[in-house]
N, C-alpha and C positions, 0 to 999 in steps of 0.2 A: 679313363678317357684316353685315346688315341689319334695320332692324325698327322697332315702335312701341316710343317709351320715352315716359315723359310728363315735359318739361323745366319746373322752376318757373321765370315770367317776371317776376311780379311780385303786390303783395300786392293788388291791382285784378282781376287775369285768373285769378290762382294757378297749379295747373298745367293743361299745357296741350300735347296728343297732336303730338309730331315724330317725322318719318321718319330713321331716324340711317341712316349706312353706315360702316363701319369697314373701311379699302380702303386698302391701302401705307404705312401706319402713319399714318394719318391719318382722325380721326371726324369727321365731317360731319352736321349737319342740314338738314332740307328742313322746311316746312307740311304735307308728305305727301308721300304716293309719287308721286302725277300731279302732284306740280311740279318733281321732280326736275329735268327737263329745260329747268327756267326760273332753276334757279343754286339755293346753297347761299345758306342765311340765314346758318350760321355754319362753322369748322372749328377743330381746333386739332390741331395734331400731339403724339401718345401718347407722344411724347419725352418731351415736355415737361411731360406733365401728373402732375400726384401722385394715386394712386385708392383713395379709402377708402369701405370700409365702411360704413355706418352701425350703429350699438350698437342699436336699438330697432324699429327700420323693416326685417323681411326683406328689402323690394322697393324698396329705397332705397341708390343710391349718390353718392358727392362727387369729383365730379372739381374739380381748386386747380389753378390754373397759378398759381404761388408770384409773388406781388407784384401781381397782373392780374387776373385773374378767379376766380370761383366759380363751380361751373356744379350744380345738382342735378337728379337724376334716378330717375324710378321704374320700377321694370319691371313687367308686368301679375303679374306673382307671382314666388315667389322661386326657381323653376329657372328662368326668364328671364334674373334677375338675375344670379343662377350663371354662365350660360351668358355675358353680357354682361361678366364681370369675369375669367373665365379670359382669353377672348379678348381683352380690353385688356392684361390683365397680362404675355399673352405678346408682345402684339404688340409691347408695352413691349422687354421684354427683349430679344426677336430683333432689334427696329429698334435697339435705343441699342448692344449688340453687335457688329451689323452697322457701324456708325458707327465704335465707337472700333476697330476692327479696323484699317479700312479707312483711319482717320486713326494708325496705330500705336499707339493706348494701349495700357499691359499688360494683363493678366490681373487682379491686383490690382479695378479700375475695373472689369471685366466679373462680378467676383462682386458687387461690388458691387451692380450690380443687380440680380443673381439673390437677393440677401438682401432687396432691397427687393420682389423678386415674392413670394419665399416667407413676408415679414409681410402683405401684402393676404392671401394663405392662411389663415397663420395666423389673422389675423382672425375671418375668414368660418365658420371652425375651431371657435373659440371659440362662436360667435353659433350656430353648427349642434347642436354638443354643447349649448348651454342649452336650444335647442326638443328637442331629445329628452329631456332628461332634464324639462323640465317636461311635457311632452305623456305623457311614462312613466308618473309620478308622482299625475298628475292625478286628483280627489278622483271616486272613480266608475268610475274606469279611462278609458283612452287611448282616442283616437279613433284607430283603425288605420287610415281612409286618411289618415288629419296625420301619425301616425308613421310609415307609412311611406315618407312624401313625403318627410319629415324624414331618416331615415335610409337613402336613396336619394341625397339630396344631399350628405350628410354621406361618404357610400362616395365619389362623384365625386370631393368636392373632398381626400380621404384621397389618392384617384392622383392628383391632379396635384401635391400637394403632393410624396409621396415621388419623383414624377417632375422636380419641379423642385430635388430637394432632390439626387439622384445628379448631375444635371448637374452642382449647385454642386463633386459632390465631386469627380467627375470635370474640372472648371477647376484644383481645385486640385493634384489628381495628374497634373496636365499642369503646372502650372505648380513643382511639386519637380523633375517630370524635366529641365524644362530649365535648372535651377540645377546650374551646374559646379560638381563635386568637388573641393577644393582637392587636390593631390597632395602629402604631406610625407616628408621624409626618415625615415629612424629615427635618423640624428642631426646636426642642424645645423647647419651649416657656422660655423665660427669668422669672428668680425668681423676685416679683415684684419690691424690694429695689433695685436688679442690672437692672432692666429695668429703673427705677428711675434715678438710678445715668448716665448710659447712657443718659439719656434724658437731665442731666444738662451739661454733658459735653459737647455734641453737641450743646446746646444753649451757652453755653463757647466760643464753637469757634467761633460761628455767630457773636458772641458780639468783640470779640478780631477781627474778618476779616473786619469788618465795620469799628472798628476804626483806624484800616491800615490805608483802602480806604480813609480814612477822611486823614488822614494825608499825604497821595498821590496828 
């Protein structure tokens, strides 16, 4: 994926129009398309980075690479932004997946980030149900092409949620099947000193019912 997102640089320029690519699990920016070809100003791989929402801003999101940097960004409106935070969230998942697979981590660690894909979701969730129900609501009646922008976006990010939400369940019903069944007796084998002493007291009794008999 490709496109203008507008990156804040500072409180002198503010924000300010970059050519981003999102290409092998890695985001990159340009000054524009026609520089492409003269290097990247910046990149950070989607591993690594954590992607939030923003609560008040449709067309605003926070990409943190924890301890390092902040990075914000806007998208020209909010199915843009939609469209820019599926694509991270997944590229998220299928690249860190792809990693701990390929390095043996369990199952366990892969849901893990499938929970961390499905709260960016949730999020966005949230923030989509508020513009409709205020756009609903609203004193005069709704502006139908807002609401239906709104609940357009709100339908999308509904499938990818329930679509990133069977995967999760599907990791974990892969991950019961390959946990071994303990097999157990129906009755427990005796510790061998107590299987021992069992053995002499029943020869105890042999010896003591014979000498009845004899004395019968």
């Amino acid at each position: 994926m490709e496109g203008v997102l507008w990156k804040w640089t500072n409180y002198w320029s503010g924000w300010q129009t970059r050519w981003f690519i999102l290409e092998n699990g890695v985001l990159s920016y340009y000054n524009s398309q026609d520089e492409v070809i003269q290097g990247c100003k910046g990149s950070m791989k989607v591993s690594a980075l954590e992607i939030n929402v923003n609560p008040v801003d449709s067309t605003r999101m926070d990409l943190v690479i924890p301890g390092e940097q902040h990075i914000y960004l806007r998208a020209a409106n909010a199915q843009e932004r939609q469209q820019w935070l599926v694509a991270l969230g997944s590229t998220k998942a299928c690249v860190t997946t792809r990693t701990r697979k390929d390095s043996g981590e369990n199952k366990p660690d892969i849901l893990k980030v499938k929970k961390s894909e499905l709260r960016l979701y949730c999020d966005l969730l949230m923030q989509q149900v508020h513009t409709v129900k205020t756009e609903a609501t609203r004193e005069g009646g709704p502006e139908i092409r807002t609401l239906d922008e709104a609940t357009n976006l709100l339908g999308a990010t509904c499938d990818t949620f329930i679509k990133t939400l069977e995967e999760c369940i599907h990791i974990v019903n892969t991950s019961l099947n390959d946990v071994p069944v303990p097999v157990h007796s129906s009755i427990p084998p005796l510790p061998h000193n107590q299987s021992k002493s069992r053995g002499n007291k029943n020869a105890s009794n042999i010896v003591r019912s014979t000498s009845i008999d004899k004395k019968l």
